[in-house]
Each structure stands twice: as structure tokens, then as C-alpha cells.
N, C-alpha and C positions, 0 to 999 in steps of 0.2 A: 504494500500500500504506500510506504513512503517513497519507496523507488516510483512509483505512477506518478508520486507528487512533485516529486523533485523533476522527473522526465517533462513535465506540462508546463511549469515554472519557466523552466532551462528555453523547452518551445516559445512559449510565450515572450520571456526577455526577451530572445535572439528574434524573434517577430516585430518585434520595437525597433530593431536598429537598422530595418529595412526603411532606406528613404528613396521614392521616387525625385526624377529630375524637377523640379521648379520653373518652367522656362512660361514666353510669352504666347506659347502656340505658335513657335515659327515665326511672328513678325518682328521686323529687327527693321532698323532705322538707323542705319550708319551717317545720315546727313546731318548738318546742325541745324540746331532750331532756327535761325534766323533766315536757313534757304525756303522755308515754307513748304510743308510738307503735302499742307491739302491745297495747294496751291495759288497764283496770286488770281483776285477777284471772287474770291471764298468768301461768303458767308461770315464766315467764321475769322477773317482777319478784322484789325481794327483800323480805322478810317486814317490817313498817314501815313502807316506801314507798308515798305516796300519790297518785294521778297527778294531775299539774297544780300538787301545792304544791310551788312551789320552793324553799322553807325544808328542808322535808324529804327533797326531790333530794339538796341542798347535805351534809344531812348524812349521808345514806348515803353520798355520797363522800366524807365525811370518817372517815366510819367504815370502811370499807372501804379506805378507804388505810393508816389505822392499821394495821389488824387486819391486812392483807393483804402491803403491800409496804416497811414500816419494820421493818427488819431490829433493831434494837434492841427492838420487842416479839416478834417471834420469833423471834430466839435468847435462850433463857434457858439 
């Protein structure tokens, strides 16, 4: 009986240490963000932004950080 116990244990730990890969399902995205991925005239870009200059990347996120999440410009 302790031998079955100790056998199911042993199964069980070494069942634990089994880890599957983690991955994104294949999609991988070697570009940089400021080439624009879903490209330019999207939807989903903001009004400014030009794809591929990363001066102007740079400064939508500068502006958008402002504007967005520095609590000293909005609370007045």
C-alpha cells in the first residue's frame, strides 16, 4: 500500500514539471513600432502620425503621455 502511495506521488510531482511552450501562436513582428504595423491610413492610427518616421512616433508619445496620463495636466 505505501509502495502504490509513494508510486502516485512520484507520478504526480514529475506530472508538475511538465511545461508546455508559451508562444504567441506563430505571430511574431520583427518591425518597430513606429513602421506601423496595420498600416498608414488605419483606423486605428492617431491624426499626425506618420508611419515609418520615428521622430514623429516619438512625439505622439510624448504627447499622449502628457495629455493622457500626467495627472497635473488633468486635474485643473
Amino acid at each position: 500500500m505505501m509502495r502504490l502511495v509513494l508510486t502516485i506521488s512520484a507520478v504526480l510531482a514529475l506530472a508538475a514539471c511538465g511545461d508546455k511552450a508559451q508562444t504567441a501562436g506563430g505571430v511574431k513582428s520583427d518591425a518597430a513600432a513606429f513602421q506601423g504595423v496595420t498600416g498608414p491610413g488605419s483606423a486605428y492610427n492617431a491624426a499626425g502620425w506618420k508611419a515609418g518616421d520615428k521622430a514623429a512616433w516619438e512625439q505622439q508619445l510624448k504627447t499622449r503621455t502628457q495629455n493622457g496620463q500626467n495627472e497635473y495636466n488633468r486635474v485643473k
